[in-house]
N, C-alpha and C positions, 0 to 999 in steps of 0.2 A: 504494500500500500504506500502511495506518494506520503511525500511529510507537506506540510502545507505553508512549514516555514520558507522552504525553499523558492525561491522568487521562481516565477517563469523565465525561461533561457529566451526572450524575445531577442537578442540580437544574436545570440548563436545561431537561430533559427533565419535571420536575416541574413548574415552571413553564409551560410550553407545553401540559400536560396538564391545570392546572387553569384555564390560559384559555381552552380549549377547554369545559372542562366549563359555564365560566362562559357561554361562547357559546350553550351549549346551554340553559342555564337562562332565556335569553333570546330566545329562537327566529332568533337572528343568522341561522340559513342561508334562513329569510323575509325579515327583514327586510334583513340587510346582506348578501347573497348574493354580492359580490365579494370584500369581504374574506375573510369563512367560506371561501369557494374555496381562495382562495390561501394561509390557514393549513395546509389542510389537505393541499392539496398539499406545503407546506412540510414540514409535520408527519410528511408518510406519507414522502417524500424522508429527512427525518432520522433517523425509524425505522430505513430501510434502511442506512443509515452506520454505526448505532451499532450493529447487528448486526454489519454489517462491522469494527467497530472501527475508524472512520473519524471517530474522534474531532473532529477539528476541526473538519469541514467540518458535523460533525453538529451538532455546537454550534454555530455560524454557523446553521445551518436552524431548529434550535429555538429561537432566539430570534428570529428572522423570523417564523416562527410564531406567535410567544406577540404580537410586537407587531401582527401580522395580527389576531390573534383578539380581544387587544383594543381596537383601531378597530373590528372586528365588533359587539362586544359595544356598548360605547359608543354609535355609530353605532344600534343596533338599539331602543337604549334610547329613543333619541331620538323614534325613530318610532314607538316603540309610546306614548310618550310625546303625543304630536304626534297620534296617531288615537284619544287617550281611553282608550287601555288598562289596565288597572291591572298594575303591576309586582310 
């Protein structure tokens, strides 16, 4: 059961939402398709916490997430980078 001291992780959840979007502006779930995965596993796991008000463990997950997403991103830069793409 959530503790109800624990504030809500609203900018963790900020955070992991804008590097997701960032992933997406880069086609990471092409190019970097391990990380993408595992953000978003991450990402959809913490959703379900912070509905539950499972604060902690939710915040723990979104920011796994967020740093999932950006090795995605990075990572995806690299390659589109790397096959001539323009960014």
């Amino acid at each position: 059961m959530g503790c109800s001291t624990i504030p809500a992780p609203v900018q963790d959840y900020a955070l992991a939402r804008a590097a997701l979007e960032a992933c997406k502006a880069v086609e990471a779930a092409r190019y970097s398709q391990g990380y993408y995965h595992r953000g978003l596993e991450n990402y959809a796991r913490a959703e379900v916490l912070y509905r539950e008000r499972e604060y902690q463990e939710a915040r723990e997950l979104f920011v796994r997430a967020r740093l999932d997403f950006e090795k995605a991103e990075n990572s995806a830069q690299v390659q589109r980078k790397k096959s001539g793409e323009v960014l």
